[in-house]
C-alpha positions in Angstrom: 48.7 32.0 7.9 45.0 32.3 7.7 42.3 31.2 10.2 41.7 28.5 8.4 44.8 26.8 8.0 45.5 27.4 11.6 42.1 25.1 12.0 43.2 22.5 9.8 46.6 22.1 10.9 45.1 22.0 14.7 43.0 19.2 13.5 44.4 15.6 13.9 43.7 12.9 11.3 41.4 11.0 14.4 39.2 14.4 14.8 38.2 14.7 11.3 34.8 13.2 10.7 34.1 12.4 7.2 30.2 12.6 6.4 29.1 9.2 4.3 28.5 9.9 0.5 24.6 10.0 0.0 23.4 7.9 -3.1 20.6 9.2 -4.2 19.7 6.9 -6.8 19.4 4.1 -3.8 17.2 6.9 -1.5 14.8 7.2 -4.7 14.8 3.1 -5.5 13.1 3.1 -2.0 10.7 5.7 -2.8 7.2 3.3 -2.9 3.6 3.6 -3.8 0.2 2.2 -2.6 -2.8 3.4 -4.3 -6.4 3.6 -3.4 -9.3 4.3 -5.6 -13.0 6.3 -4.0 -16.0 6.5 -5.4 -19.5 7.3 -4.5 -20.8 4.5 -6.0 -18.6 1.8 -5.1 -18.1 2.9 -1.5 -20.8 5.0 -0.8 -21.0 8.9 0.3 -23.1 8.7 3.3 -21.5 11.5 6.2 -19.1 9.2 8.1 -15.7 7.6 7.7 -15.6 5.1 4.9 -12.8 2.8 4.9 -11.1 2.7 0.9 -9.5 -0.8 0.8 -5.6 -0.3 -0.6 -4.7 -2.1 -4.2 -1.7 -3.8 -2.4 -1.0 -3.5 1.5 0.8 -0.6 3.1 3.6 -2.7 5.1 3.7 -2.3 9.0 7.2 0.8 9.3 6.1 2.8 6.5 6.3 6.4 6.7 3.8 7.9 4.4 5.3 11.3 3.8 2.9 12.5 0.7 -0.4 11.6 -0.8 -1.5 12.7 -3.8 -5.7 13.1 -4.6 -6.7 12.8 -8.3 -10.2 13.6 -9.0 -11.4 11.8 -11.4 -14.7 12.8 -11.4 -15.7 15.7 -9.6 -18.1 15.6 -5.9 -21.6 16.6 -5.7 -24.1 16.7 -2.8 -27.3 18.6 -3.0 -25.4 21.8 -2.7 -25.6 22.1 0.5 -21.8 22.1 0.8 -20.5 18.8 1.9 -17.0 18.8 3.2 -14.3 15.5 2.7 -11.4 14.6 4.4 -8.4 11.6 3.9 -6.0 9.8 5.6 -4.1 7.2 7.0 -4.3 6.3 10.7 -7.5 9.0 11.3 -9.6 10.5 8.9 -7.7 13.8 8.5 -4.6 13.3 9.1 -3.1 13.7 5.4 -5.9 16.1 4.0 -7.9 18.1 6.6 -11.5 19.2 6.2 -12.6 20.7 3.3 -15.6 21.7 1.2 -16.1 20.0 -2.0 -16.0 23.6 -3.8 -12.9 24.4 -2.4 -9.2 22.9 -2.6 -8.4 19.8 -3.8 -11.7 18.6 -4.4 -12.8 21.7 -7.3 -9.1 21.3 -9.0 -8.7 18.1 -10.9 -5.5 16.9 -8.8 -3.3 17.9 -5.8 -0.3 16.5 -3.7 -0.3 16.7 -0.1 3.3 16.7 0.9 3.3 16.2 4.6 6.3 17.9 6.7 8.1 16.6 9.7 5.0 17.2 12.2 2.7 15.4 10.2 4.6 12.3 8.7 2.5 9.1 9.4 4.2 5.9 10.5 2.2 2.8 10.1 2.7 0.3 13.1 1.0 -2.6 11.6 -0.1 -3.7 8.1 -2.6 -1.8 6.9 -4.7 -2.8 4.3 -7.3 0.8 4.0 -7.1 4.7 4.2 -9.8 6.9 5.6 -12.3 9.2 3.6 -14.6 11.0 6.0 -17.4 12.8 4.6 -18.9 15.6 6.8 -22.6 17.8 7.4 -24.0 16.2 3.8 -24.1 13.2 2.3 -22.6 12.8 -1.3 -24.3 11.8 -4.2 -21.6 11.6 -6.9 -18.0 11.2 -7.8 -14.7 9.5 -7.4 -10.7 10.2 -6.9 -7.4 8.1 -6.4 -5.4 8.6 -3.6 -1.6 7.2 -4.5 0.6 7.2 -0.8 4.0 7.8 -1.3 6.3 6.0 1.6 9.8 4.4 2.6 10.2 1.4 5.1 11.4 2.0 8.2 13.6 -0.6 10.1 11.9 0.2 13.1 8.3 -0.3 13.1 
């Protein structure tokens, strides 16, 4: 007899533990979206946090696991080399500091999936996201941030 029938026949009906069958098709149906959209000119590019308002409200227990920039138009300062960052809760913590020249903000678009240490849960309803413009102030340009989240039972 091999090892593992040895194991199986050791194991009584009561032991065996049968993992549930995962539908995806549900897990994707409770994939949502919020989307904000930034520009200079609507919401200014003064160095500070400016506070995007949301196209629909992200619901208190969501778990904002990915946001993805699309720059519509691109961001100018005076050259001087301004720096943006986006989020949810702070100012940074979905897209950390970066110049304008660099990554996301010279490339059109970019998703920021988040992993395990930097999901953000939302304890209340929140109705903005954060764009925080460092050292310069902006002069032109604009992006859409879209949030991808599920609902947590457990706010």
């Amino acid at each position: 007899m091999s090892l593992l029938t040895n194991i199986v026949n050791s194991v009584s009906q009561a032991q065996l533990v049968v993992a549930p069958k995962i539908d995806a098709a549900a897990i994707y149906n409770d994939v949502q979206k919020v989307v904000a959209k930034y520009s200079v000119a609507a919401n200014g590019g003064a160095v500070g946090i400016i506070e995007v308002p949301l196209l629909k409200t992200l619901p208190a227990g969501a778990i904002v696991y990915s946001m993805i920039v699309d720059i519509t138009t691109p961001l100018f300062d005076d050259g001087n080399g301004a720096s943006v960052s986006v989020g949810v809760l702070t100012s940074d913590d979905m897209v950390v500091e970066s110049y304008i020249s660099d990554a996301p903000w010279n490339i059109g678009a970019l998703p920021f999936e988040s992993d395990s240490s930097n999901f953000v849960k939302v304890t209340s309803d929140t109705s903005t996201v954060k764009v925080e413009v460092l050292d310069y102030d902006l002069f032109s340009g604009a992006f859409t941030i879209t949030l991808l989240y599920v609902v947590s039972e457990v706010v």
